[in-house]
C-alpha positions as CSV (number, residue, x, y, z in Angstrom):
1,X,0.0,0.0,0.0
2,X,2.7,2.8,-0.9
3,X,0.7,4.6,-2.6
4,X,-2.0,5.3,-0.6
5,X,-2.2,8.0,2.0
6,X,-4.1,7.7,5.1
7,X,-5.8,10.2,7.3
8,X,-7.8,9.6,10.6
9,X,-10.9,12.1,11.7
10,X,-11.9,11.9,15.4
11,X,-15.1,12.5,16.8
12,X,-17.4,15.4,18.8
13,X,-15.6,14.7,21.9
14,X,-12.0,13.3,22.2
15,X,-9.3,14.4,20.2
16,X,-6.7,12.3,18.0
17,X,-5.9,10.3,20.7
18,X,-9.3,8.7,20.4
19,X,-8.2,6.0,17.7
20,X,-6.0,3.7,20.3
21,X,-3.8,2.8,18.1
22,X,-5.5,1.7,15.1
23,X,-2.9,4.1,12.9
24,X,-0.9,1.4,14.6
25,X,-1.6,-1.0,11.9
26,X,-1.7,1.0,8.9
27,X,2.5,1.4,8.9
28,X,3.3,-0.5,5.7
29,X,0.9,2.7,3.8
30,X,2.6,5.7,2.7
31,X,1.8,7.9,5.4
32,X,-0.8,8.2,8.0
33,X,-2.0,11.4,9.7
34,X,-3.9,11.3,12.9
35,X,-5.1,15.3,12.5
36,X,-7.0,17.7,15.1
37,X,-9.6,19.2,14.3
38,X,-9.6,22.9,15.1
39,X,-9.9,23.6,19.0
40,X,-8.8,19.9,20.1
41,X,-5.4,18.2,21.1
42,X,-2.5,19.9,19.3
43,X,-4.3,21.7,17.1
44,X,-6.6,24.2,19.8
45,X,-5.4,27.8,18.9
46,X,-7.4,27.6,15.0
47,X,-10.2,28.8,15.1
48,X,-10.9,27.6,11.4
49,X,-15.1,26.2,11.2
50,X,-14.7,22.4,11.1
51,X,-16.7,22.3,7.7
52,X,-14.5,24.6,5.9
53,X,-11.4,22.7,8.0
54,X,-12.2,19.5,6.2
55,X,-13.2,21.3,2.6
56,X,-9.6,22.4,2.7
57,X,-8.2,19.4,4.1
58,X,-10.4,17.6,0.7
59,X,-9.2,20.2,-1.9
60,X,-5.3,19.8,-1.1
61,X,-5.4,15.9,-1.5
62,X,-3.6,15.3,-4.6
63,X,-2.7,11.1,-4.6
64,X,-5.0,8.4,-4.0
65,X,-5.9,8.9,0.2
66,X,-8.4,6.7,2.3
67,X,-9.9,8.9,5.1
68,X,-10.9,7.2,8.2
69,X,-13.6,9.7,10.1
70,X,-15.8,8.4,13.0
71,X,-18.7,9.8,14.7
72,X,-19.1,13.8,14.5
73,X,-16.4,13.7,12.3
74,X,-17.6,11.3,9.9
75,X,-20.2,13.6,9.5
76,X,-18.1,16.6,9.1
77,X,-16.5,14.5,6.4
78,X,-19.6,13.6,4.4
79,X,-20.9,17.2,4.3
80,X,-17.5,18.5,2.8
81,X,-17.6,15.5,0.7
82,X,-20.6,16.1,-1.5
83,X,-20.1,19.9,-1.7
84,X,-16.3,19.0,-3.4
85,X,-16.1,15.4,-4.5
86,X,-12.2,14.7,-5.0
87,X,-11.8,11.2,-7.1
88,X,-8.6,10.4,-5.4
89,X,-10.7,9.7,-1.9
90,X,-12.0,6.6,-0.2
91,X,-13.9,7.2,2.9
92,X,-14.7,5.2,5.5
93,X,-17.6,6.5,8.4
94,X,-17.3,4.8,11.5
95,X,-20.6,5.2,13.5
96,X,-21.8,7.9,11.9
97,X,-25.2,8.7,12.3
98,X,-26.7,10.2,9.3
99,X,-30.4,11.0,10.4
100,X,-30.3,13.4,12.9
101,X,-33.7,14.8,12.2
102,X,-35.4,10.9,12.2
103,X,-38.2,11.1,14.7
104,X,-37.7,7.4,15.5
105,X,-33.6,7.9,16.8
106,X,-34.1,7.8,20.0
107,X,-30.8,9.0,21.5
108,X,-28.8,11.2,18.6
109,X,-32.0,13.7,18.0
110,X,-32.0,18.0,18.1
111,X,-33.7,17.8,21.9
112,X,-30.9,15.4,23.1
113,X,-28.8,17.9,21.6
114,X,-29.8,21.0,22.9
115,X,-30.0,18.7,26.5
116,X,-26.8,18.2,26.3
117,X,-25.2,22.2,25.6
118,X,-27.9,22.6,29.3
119,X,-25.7,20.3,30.9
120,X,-22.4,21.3,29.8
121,X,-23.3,24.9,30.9
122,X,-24.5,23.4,34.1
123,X,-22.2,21.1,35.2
124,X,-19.0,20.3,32.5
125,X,-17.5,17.4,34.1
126,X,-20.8,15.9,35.0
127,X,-21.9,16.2,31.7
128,X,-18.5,15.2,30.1
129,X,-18.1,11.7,31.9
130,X,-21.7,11.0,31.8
131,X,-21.6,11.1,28.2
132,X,-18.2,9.3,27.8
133,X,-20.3,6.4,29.6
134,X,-23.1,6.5,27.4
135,X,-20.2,5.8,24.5
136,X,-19.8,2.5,26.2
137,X,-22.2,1.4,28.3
138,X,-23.8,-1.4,25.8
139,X,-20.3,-2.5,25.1
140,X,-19.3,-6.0,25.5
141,X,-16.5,-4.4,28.7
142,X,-18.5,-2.0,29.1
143,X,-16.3,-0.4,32.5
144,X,-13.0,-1.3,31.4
145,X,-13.2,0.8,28.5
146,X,-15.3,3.7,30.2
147,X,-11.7,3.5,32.8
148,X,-9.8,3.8,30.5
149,X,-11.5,6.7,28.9
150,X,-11.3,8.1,31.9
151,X,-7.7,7.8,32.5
152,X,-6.7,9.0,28.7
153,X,-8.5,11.9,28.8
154,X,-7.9,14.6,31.1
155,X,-11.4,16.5,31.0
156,X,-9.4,19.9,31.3
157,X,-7.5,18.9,28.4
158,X,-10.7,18.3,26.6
159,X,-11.6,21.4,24.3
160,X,-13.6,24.2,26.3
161,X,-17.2,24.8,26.1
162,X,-17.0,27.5,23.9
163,X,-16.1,25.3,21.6
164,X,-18.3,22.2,22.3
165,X,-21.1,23.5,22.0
166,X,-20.5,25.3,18.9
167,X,-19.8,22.0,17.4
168,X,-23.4,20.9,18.7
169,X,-25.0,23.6,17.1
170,X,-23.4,23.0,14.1
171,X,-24.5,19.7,13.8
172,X,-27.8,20.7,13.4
173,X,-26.9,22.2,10.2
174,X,-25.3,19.3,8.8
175,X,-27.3,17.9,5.5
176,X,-25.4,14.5,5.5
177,X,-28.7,12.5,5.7
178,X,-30.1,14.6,2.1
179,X,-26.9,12.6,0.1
180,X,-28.0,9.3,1.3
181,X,-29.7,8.3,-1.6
182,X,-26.6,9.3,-3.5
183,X,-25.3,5.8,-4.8
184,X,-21.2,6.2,-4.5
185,X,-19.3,2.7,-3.7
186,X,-16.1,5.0,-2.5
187,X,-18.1,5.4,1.0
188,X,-17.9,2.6,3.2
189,X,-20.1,2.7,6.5
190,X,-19.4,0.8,9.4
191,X,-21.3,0.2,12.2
192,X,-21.2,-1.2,15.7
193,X,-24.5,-3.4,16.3
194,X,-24.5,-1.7,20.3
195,X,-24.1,1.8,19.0
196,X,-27.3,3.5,20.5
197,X,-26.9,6.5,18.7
198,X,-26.8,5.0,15.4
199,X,-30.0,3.8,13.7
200,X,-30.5,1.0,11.3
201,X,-31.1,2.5,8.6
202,X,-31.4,1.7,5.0
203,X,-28.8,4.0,2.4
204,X,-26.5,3.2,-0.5
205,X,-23.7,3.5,0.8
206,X,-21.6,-0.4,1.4
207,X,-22.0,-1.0,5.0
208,X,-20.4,-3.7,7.4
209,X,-21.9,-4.3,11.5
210,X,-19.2,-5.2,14.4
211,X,-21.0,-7.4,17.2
212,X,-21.1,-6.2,20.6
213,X,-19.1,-3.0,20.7
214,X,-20.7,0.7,21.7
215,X,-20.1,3.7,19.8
216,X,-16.1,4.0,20.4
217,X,-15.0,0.8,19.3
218,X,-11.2,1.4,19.3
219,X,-10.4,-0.2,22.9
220,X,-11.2,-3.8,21.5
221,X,-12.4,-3.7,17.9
222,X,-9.4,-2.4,15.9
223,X,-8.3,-5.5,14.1
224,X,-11.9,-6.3,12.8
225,X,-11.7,-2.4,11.9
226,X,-8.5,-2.9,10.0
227,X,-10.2,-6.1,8.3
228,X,-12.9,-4.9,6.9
229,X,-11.3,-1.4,5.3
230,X,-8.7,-3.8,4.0
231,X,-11.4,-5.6,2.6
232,X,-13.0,-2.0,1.1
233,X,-10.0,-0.6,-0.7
């Protein structure tokens, strides 16, 4: 695989450091970047929107590049996607919900959305490890990975506020879920089957289902990760 780039997208949440090593196993590609988004990890002082981030990010890839985005960011990913489709990308969603506006999702919806920015201005590091939790809880080790969460990330290291819930409002904006009937075998979606805020849901794009993992599935899941984009590209 030396001549394909790769580049990881984390989530809403955590940072780069999120992926647990599953850059780990791309090393015989030609390079692999595990980026920050602006306002997370080493990359907090831009101020850049995370739409036009990842446009830009889209626009300067020049040689054939598989991008790896999960959760938030796999949606970020999509919507800069489809407004500049670059024929050198592969993309892989991990958990990414697509229908946030689906009165039947029960857990990623606008009112759990706008519950969550109440808590975060009420209570951060309430709010903060009571969501990391709900990321795991239907795992199949389900408190061994919400420890060691825990212990990889520092909630004062986490972004502020400020710009967490900016990136809440913004997801109401996103228009992912319009492209979904947009037939493109470059996308490849995978989903973990105890993910509750993903619904089953019925799109073109190729999908593939991990057993018994929650939403992050890095912690335990990373070599049926690496399988099955293997398997994609």
């Amino acid at each position: 695989m030396k001549n394909l780039n790769v580049i990881f997208v984390h989530g809403w949440l955590f940072d780069s450091k999120i992926w647990w090593g599953l850059d780990n196993e791309f090393t015989d590609f030609k390079s692999v970047y595990t980026i920050d988004l602006p306002g997370y990890g080493e990359n907090k002082a831009s101020k850049i929107n995370h739409v036009d981030f990842c446009k830009n990010l889209l626009r300067a890839i020049k040689e054939r590049t598989i991008i790896i985005a999960w959760s938030y960011g796999a949606s970020l990913i999509l919507e800069a996607y489809h407004s500049l489709i670059n024929p050198n990308i592969q993309i892989v969603l991990i958990n990414a919900n697509l229908k946030i506006y689906d009165s039947s999702n029960k857990e990623f919806n606008i009112n759990n959305i706008n519950k969550l920015i109440i808590n975060l201005e009420r209570d951060r590091s309430k709010a903060i490890k009571r969501f990391m939790y709900e990321c795991v809880k239907n795992s199949i080790k389900p408190m061994d990975e919400f420890k060691k969460i825990i212990n990889k990330f520092e909630i004062n290291n986490l972004p502020d506020n400020k710009t967490l819930i900016q990136n809440l409002n913004d997801m109401k904006l996103f228009s992912s879920s319009e492209h979904t009937s947009l037939k493109n075998d470059n996308i490849l979606c995978i989903n973990t089957d105890k993910d509750q805020f993903v619904d089953k849901r019925d799109n073109v794009y190729l999908e593939a289902t991990i057993e018994d993992l929650g939403h992050i599935p890095f912690i335990h899941g990373n070599k049926q990760i690496f399988k099955l984009i293997m398997d994609f590209i």
